[in-house]
Backbone as CSV, one residue per row, in Angstrom:
resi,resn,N_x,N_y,N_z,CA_x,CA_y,CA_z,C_x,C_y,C_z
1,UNK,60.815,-18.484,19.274,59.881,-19.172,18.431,58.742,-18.220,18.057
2,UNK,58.430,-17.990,16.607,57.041,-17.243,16.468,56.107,-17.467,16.551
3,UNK,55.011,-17.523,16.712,53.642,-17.698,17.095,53.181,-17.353,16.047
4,UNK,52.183,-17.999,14.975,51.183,-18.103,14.008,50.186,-19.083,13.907
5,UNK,49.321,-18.186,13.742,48.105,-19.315,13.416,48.372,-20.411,12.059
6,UNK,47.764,-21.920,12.221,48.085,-22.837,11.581,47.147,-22.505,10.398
7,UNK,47.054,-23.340,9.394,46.126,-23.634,8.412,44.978,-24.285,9.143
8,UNK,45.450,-25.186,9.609,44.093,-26.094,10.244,42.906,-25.102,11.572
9,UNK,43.819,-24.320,11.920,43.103,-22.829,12.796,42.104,-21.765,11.216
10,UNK,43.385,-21.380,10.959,42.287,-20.870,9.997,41.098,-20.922,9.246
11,UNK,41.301,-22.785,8.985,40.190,-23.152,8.290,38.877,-23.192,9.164
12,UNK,39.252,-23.637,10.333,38.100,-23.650,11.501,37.318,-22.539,11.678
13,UNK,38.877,-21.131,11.737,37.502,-19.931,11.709,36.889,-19.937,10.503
14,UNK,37.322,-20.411,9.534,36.915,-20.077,8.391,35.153,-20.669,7.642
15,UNK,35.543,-21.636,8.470,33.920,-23.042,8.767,32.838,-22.423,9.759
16,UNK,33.297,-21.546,10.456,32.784,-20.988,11.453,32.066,-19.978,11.101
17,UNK,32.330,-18.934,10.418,32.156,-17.716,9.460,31.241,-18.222,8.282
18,UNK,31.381,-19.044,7.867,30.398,-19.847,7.285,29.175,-20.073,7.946
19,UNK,29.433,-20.981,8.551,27.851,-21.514,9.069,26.926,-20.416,9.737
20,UNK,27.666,-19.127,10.088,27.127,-18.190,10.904,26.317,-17.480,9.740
21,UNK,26.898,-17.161,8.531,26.442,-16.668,7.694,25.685,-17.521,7.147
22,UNK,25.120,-18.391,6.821,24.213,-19.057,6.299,22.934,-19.254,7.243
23,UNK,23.506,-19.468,8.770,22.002,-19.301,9.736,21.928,-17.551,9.470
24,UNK,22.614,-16.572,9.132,21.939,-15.621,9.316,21.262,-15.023,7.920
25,UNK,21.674,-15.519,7.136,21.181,-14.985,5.189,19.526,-15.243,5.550
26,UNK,19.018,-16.360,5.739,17.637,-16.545,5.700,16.469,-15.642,6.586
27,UNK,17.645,-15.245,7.473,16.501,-14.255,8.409,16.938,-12.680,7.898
28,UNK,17.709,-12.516,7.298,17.696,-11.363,6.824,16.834,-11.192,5.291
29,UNK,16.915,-12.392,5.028,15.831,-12.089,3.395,14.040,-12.059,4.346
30,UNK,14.031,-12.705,5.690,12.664,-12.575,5.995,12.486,-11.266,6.395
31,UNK,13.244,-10.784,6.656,13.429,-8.832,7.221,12.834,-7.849,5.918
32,UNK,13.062,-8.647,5.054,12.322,-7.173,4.066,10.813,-8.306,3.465
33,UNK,10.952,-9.221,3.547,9.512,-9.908,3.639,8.538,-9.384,4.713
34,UNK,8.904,-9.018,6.043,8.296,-8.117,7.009,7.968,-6.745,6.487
35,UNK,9.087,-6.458,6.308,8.805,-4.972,5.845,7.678,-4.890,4.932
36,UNK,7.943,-5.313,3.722,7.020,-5.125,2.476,6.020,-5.558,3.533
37,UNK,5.439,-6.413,3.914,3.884,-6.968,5.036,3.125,-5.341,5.617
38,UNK,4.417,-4.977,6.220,4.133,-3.866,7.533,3.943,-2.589,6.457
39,UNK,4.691,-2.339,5.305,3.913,-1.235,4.618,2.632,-1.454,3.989
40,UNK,2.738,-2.521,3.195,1.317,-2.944,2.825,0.040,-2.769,3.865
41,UNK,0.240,-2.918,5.077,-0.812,-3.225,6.151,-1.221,-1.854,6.835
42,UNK,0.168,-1.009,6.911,0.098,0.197,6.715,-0.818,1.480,5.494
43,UNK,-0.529,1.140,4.670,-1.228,1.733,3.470,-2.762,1.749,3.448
44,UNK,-2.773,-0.217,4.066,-4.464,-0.195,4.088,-5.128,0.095,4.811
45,UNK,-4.396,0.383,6.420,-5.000,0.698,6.984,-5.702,2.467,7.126
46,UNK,-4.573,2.656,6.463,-5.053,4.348,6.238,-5.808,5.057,4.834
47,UNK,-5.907,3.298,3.927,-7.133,3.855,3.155,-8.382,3.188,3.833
48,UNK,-8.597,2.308,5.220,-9.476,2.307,5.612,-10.063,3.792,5.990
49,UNK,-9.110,4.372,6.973,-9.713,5.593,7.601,-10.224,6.566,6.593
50,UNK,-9.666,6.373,5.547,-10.226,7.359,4.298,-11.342,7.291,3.994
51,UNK,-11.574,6.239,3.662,-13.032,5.608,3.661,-14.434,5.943,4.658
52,UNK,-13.468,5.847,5.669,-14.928,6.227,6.775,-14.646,7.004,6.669
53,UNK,-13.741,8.639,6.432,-13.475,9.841,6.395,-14.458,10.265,5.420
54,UNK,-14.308,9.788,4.058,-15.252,10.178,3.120,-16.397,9.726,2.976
55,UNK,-16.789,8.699,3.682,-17.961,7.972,3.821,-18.825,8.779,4.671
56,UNK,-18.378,9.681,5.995,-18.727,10.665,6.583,-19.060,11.401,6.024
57,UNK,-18.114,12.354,5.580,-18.821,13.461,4.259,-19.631,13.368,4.128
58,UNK,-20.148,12.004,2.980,-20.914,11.640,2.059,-22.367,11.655,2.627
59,UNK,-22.398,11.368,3.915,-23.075,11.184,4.803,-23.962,12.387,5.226
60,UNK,-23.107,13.136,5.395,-23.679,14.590,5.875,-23.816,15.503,4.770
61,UNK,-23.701,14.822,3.612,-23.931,15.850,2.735,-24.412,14.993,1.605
62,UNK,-25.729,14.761,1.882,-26.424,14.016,0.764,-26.655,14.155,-0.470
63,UNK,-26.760,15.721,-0.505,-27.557,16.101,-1.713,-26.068,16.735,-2.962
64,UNK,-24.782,16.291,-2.717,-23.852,16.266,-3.582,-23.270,14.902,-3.703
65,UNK,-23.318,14.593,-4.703,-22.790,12.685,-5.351,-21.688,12.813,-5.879
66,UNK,-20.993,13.940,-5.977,-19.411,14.181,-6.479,-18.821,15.220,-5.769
67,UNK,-17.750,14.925,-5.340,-16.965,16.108,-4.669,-15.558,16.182,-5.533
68,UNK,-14.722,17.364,-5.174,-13.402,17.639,-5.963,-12.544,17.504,-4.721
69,UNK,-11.295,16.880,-4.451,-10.631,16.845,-3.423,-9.324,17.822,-3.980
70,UNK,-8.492,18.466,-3.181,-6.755,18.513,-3.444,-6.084,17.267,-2.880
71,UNK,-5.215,16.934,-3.886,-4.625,16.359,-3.104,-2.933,16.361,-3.784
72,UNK,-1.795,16.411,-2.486,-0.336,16.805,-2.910,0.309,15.798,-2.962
73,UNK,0.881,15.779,-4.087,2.128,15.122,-4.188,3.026,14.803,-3.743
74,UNK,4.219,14.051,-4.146,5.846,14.329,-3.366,6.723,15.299,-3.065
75,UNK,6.039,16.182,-4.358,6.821,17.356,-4.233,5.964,19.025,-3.899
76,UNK,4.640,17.880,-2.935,3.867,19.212,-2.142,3.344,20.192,-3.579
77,UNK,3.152,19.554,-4.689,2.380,20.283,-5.509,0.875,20.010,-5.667
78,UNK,-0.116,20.643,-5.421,-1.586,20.516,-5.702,-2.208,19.948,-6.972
79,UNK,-2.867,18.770,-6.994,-3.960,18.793,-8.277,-5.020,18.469,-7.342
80,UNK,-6.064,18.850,-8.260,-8.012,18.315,-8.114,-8.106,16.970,-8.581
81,UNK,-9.196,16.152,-7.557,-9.340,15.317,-8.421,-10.905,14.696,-7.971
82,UNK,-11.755,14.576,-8.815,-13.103,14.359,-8.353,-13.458,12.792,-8.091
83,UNK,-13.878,12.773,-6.954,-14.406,11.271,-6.375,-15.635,10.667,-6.118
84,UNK,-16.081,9.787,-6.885,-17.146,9.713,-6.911,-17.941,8.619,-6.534
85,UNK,-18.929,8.460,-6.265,-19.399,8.093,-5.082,-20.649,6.659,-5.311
86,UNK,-20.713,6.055,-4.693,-21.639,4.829,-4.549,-22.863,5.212,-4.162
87,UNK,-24.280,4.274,-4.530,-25.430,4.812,-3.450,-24.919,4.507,-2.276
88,UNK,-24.316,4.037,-1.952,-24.278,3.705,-0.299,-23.213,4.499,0.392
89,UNK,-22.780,5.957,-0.531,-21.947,6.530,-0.080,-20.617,6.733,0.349
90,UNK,-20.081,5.536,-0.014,-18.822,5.506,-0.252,-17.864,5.308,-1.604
91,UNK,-16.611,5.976,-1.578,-15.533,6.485,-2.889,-15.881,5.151,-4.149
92,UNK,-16.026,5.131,-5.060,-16.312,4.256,-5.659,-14.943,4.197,-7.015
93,UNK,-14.823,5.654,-7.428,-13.250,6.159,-7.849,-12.498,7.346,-7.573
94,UNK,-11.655,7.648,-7.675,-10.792,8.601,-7.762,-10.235,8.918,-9.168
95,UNK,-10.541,10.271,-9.467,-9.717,10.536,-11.249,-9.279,11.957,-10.840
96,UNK,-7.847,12.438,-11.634,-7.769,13.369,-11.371,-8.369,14.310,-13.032
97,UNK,-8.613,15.721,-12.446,-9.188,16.615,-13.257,-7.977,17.243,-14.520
98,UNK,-6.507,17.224,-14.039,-5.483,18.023,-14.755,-5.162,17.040,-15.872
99,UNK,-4.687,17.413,-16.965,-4.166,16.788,-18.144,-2.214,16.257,-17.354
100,UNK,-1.862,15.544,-17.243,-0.668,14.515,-17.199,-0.589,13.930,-15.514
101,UNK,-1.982,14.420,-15.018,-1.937,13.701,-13.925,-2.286,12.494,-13.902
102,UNK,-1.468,11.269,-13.479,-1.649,9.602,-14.244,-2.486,8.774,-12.478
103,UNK,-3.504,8.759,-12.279,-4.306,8.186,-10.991,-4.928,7.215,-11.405
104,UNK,-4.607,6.160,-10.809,-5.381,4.517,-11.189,-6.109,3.435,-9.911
105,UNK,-6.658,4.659,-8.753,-7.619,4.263,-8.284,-6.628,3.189,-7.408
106,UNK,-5.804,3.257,-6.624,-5.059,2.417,-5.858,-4.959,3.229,-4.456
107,UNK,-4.545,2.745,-3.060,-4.448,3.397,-1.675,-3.102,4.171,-2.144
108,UNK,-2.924,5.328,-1.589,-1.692,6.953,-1.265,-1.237,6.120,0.001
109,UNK,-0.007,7.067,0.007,0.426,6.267,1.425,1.350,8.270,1.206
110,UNK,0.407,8.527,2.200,1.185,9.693,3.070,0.454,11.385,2.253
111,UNK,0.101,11.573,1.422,-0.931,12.511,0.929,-1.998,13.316,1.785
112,UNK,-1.691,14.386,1.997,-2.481,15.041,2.721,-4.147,15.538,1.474
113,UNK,-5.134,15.701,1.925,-6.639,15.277,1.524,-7.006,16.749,2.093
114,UNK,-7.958,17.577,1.183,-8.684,18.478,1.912,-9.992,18.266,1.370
115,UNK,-11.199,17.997,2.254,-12.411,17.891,1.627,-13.046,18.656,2.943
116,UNK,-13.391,19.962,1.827,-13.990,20.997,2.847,-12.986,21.418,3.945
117,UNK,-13.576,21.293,5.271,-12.806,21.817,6.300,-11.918,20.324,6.825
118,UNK,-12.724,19.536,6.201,-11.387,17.883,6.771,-10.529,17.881,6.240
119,UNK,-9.715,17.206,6.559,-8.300,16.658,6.069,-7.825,15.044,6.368
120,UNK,-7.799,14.434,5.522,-7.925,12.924,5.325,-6.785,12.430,4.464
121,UNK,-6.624,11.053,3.972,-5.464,10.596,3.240,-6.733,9.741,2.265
122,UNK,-6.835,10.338,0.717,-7.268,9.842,-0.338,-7.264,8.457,-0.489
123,UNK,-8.488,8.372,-0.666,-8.856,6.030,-0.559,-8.506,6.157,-2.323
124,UNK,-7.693,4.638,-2.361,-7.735,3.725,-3.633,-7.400,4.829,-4.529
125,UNK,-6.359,5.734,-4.328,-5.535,6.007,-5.484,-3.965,6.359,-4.905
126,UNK,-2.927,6.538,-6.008,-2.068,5.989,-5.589,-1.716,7.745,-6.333
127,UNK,-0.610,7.867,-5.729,-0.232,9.508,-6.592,0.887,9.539,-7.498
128,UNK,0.710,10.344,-8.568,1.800,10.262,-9.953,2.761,9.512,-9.566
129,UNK,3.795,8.783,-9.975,4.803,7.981,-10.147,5.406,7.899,-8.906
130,UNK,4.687,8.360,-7.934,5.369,8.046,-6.704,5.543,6.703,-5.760
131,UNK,4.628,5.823,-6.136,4.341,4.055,-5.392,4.484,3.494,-6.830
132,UNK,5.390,2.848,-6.996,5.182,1.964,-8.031,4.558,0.833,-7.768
133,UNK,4.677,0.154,-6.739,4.436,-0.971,-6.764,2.747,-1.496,-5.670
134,UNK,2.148,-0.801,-5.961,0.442,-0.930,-5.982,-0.368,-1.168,-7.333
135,UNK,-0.811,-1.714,-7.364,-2.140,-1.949,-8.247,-3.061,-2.136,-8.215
136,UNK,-4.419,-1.796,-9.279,-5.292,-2.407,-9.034,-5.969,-3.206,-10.292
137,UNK,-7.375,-3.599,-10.286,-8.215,-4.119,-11.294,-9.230,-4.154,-10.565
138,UNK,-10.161,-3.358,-11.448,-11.725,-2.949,-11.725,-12.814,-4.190,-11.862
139,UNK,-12.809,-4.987,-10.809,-13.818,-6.112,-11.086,-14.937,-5.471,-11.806
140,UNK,-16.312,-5.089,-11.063,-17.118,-4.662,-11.752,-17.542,-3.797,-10.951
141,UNK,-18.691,-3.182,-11.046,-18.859,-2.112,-10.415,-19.002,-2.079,-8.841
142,UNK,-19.092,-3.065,-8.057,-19.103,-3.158,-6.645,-17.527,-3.830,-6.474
143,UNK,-16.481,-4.062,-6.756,-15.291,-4.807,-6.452,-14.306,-3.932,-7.193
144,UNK,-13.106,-3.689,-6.859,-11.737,-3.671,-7.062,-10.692,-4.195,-6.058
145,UNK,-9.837,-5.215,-7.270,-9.031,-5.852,-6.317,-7.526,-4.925,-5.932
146,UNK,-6.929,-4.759,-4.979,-5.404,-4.317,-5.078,-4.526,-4.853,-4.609
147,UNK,-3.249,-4.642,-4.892,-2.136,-5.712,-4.709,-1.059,-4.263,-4.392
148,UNK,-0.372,-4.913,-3.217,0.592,-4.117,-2.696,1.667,-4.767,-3.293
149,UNK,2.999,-3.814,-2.334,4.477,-4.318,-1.642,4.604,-5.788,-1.848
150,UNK,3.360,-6.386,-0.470,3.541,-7.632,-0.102,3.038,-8.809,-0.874
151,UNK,2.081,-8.408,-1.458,1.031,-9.390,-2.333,1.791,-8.963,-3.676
152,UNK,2.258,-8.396,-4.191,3.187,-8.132,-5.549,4.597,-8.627,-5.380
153,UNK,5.665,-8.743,-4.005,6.792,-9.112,-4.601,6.872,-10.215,-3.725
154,UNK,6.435,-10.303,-2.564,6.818,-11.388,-1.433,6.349,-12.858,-2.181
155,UNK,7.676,-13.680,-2.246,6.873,-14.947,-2.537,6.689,-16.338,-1.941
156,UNK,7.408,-15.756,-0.339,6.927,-17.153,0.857,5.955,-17.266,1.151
157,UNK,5.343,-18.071,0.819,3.790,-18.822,1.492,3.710,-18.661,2.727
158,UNK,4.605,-18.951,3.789,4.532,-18.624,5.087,4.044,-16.905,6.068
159,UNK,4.746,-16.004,4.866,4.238,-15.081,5.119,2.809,-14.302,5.324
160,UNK,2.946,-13.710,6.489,1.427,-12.974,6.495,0.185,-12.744,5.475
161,UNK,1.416,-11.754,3.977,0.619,-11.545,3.089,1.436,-11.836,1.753
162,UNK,1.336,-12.786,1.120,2.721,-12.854,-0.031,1.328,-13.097,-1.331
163,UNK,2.883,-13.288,-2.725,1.931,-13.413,-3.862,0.565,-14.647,-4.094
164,UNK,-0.262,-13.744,-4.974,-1.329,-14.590,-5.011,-2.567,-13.636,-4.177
165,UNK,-2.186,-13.399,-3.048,-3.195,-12.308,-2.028,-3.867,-10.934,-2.909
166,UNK,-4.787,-10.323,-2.287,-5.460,-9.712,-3.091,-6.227,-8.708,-1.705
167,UNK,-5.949,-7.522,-1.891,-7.043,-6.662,-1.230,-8.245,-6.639,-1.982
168,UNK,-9.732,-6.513,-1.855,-11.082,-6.578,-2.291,-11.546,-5.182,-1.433
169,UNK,-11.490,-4.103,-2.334,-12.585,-3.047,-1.703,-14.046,-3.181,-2.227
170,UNK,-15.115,-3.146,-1.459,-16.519,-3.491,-1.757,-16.991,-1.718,-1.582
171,UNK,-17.389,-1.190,-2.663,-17.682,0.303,-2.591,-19.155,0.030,-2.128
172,UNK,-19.933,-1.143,-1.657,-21.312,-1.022,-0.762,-21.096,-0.908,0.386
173,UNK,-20.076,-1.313,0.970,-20.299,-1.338,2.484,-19.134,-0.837,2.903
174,UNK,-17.866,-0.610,2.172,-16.336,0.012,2.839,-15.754,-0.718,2.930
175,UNK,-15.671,-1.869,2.887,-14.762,-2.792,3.459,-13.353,-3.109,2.133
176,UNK,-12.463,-3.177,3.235,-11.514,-4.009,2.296,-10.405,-4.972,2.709
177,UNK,-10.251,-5.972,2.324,-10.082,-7.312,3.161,-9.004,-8.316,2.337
178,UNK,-8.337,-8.732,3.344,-7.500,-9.461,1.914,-7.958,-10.769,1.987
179,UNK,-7.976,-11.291,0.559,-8.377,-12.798,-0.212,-7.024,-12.973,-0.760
180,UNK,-7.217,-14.522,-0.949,-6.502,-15.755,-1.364,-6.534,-15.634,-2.770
């Protein structure tokens, strides 16, 4: 006599394979909802340190209100770009100095910074075509809002940081914080 699995076996694994895949689809779409969170949170946190990095500077060196930074690309190539500064001493913008260099004042994520003998990661700009998906807008002269990863594509409410959210850098005091 041969031994084969029935139809009514098959279908069972087949119901089975199912339901497994459907409890698991939803936690795998929350896996890059994390992700996008954890780079976003990432990014800001290291244009915080920029901030007090250059806020330092600024600090110890009163009597210059503009400095020129390097700062490299993806492909480790150098441009200048002058940053300029708040009374209260902190980055207020970032522009670069070269003709087709495109900088719109958003957080770098991974850019090495030379100002003077420091070395820092450039606040609130984002480098040539390399992050697409940062932005910002120029409230007025004390506010720019930015929108990452998470606040640009995530769109569960449940999440940490999803659409609608908004980073707020305040160039009086450093801070930058996310709003609703």
């Amino acid at each position: 006599m041969k031994k084969s699995f029935t139809i009514i076996e098959l279908v069972f694994v087949i119901v089975i394979i199912g339901i497994l895949a459907a409890m698991a689809l939803p936690r795998f779409v929350g896996v890059q909802n994390d992700a996008l969170v954890s780079v976003e949170k990432s990014a800001i946190g290291a244009a915080r340190q920029s901030l007090i990095s250059f806020n330092g500077w600024a600090i110890l060196h009163p009597k210059e209100s503009n400095i020129t930074v390097e700062i490299y690309d993806e492909r480790n190539q150098p441009y200048n770009c002058a940053v300029i500064f708040s009374d209260e001493r902190y980055p207020i913008t970032v522009t670069a100095k070269q003709k087709g260099v495109d900088t719109d004042n958003n957080c770098t994520i991974g850019s090495s910074t030379h100002i003077g003998e420091y070395r820092t990661l450039a606040p609130l700009m984002l480098d040539p075509s390399t992050i697409k998906d940062w932005n910002s807008t120029r409230v007025d002269a004390r506010f720019e809002n930015l929108n990452g990863p998470a606040s640009n594509f995530v769109d569960d409410e449940l999440s940490e940081i999803h659409q609608g959210m908004y980073w707020r850098y305040d160039n009086t005091n450093g801070f930058l914080v996310i709003k609703k």
